[in-house]
C-alpha positions in Angstrom: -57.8 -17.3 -25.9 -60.2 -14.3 -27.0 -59.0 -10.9 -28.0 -60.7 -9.4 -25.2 -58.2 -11.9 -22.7 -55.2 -11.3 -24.7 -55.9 -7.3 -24.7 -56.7 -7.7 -21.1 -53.5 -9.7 -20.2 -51.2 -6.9 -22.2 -52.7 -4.4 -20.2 -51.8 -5.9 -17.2 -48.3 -6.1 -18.3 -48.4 -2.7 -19.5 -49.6 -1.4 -16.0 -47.3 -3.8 -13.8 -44.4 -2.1 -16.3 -45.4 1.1 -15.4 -45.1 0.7 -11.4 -42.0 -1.4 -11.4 -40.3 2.4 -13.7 -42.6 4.4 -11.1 -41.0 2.7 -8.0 -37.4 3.0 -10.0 -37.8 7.0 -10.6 -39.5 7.7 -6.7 -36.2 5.6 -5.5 -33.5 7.2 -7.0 -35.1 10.7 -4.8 -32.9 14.0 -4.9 -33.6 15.8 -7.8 -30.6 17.9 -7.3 -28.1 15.5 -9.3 -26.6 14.3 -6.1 -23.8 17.3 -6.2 -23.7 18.4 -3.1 -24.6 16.8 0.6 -27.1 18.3 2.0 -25.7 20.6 5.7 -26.5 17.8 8.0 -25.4 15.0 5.7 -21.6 13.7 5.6 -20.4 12.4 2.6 -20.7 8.3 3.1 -16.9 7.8 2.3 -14.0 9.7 3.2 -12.7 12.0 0.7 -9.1 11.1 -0.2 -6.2 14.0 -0.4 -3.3 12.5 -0.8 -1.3 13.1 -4.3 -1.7 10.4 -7.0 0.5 7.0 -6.6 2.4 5.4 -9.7 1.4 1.9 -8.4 -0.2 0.8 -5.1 2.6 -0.5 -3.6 4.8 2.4 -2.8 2.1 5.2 -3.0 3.1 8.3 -1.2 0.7 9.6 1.4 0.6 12.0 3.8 -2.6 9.9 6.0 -2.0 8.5 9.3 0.8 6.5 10.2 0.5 2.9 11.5 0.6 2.8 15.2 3.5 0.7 16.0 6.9 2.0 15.7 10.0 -0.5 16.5 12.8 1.1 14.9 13.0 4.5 13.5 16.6 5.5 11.8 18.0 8.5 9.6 19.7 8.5 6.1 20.8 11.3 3.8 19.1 14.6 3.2 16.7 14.4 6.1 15.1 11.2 5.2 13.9 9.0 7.9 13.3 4.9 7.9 10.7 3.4 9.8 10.2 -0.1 10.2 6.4 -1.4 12.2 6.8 -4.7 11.9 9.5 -7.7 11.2 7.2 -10.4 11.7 7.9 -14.4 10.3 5.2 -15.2 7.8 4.0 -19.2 7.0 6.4 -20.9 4.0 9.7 -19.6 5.9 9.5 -16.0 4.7 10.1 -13.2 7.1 8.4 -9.4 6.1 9.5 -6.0 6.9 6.7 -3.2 6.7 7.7 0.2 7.2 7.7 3.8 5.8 10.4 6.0 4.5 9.6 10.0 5.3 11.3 13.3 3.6 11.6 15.6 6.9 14.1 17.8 4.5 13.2 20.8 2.1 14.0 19.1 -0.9 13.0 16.2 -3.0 15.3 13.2 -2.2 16.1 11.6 -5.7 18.4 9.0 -4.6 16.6 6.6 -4.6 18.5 4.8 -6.9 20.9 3.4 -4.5 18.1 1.5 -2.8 17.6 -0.8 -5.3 21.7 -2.7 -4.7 23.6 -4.0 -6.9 21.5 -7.2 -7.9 19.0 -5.9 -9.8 20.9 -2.7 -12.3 18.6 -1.3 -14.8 15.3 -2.9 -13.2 13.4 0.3 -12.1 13.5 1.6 -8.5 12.8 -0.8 -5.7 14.4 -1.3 -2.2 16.1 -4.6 -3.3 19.0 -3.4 -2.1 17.9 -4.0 1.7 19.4 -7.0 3.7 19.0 -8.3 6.8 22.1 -9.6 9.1 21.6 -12.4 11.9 24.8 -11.9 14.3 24.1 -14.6 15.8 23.9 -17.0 13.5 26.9 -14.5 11.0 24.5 -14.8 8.3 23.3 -12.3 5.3 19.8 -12.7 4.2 19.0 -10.7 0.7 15.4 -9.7 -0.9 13.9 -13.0 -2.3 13.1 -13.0 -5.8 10.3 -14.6 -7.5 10.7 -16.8 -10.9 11.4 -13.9 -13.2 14.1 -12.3 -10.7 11.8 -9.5 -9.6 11.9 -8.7 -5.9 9.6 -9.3 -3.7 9.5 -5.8 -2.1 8.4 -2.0 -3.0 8.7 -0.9 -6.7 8.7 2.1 -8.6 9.9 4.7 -6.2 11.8 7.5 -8.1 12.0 10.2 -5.8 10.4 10.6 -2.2 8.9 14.8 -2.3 9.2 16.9 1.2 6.8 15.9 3.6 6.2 12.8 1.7 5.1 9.3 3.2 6.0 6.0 1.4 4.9 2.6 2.7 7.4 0.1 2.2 7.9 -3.9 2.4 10.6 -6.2 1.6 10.6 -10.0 2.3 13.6 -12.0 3.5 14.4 -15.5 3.8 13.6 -16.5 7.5 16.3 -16.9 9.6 16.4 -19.7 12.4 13.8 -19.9 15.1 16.4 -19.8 17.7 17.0 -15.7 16.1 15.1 -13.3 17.5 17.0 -10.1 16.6 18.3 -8.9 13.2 20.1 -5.9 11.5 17.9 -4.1 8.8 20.1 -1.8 6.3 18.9 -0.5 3.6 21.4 1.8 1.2 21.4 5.7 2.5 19.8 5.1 6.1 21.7 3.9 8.9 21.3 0.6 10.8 18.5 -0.8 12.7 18.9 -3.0 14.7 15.0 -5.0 15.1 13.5 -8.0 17.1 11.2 -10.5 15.1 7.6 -11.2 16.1 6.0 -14.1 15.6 
């Protein structure tokens, strides 16, 4: 190949280079840094306000509340349980979502009594919850995986006034023939639930 061909072939390169970085520059557009919206723009993703969560499993929000409600009950200190579903899971497992809510004036620290007597000096968690089948006069406790951590909420310390915190705890499943159950879980009173699924 000539040194004119080889000078013209760079050249090309050089030029093709030089559009590709035009194109790159002419799309990245707003020369304002991209720090504020402008008025008739919304932001493409929801802003989040609700305070910072020691892990994702019990992280306090104040958002909107799951729709379905199916047992609400009260405990100490103006704390509130809810429970939106009790539903029967594949593998025999049965799952309790809920929330627990401070509708008092003062941060509820108590939270050490939900963890029961099973799993002392293991962190916060709602361990302590069981389920009761009347029917069948059985118990059911939180399952525990190989290293005997429960399989429910961790880490919740304290619950702050006006505070949300999602909760779950999974159960053995009782018989198909049960369709009703007793949720207690230390400080709140009983609920009594019917399973879906």
């Amino acid at each position: 190949m000539s040194i004119r061909r080889m000078v013209k072939a760079r050249g090309g390169v050089a030029v093709a280079g030089a559009a590709v970085m035009a194109l790159t520059l002419v799309g990245c557009g707003n020369n304002d840094g991209g720090s504020k919206p402008k008025a008739d723009q919304k932001p493409s993703t929801p802003q989040s306000q609700g305070s910072g969560a020691q892990n994702p499993a019990p992280s306090a929000s104040q958002g909107s509340e799951p729709a379905a409600v199916i047992a609400t009950v009260n405990g100490a200190s103006g704390m509130t349980l809810v429970i939106n579903s009790l539903q029967r899971d594949p593998g025999g497992f049965l799952t309790v979502n809920g929330q627990i809510k401070n509708a008092g004036s003062q941060s509820f620290t108590g939270t050490s009594a939900w963890r029961g007597i099973e799993l002392k000096g293991s962190g916060e968690s709602v361990a302590g919850a069981t389920l009761v089948d009347k029917a069948g006069k059985k118990r059911y406790y939180v399952l525990r995986d190989t290293e005997a951590r429960c399989l429910c909420t961790t880490g919740i310390s304290s619950v702050d006034p006006g505070q949300v915190v999602p909760f779950f705890a999974q159960f053995p499943a009782p018989p198909t023939s049960t369709t009703e159950v007793e949720f207690s879980l230390p400080t709140f009173a009983t609920a009594t639930v019917k399973i879906s699924g």
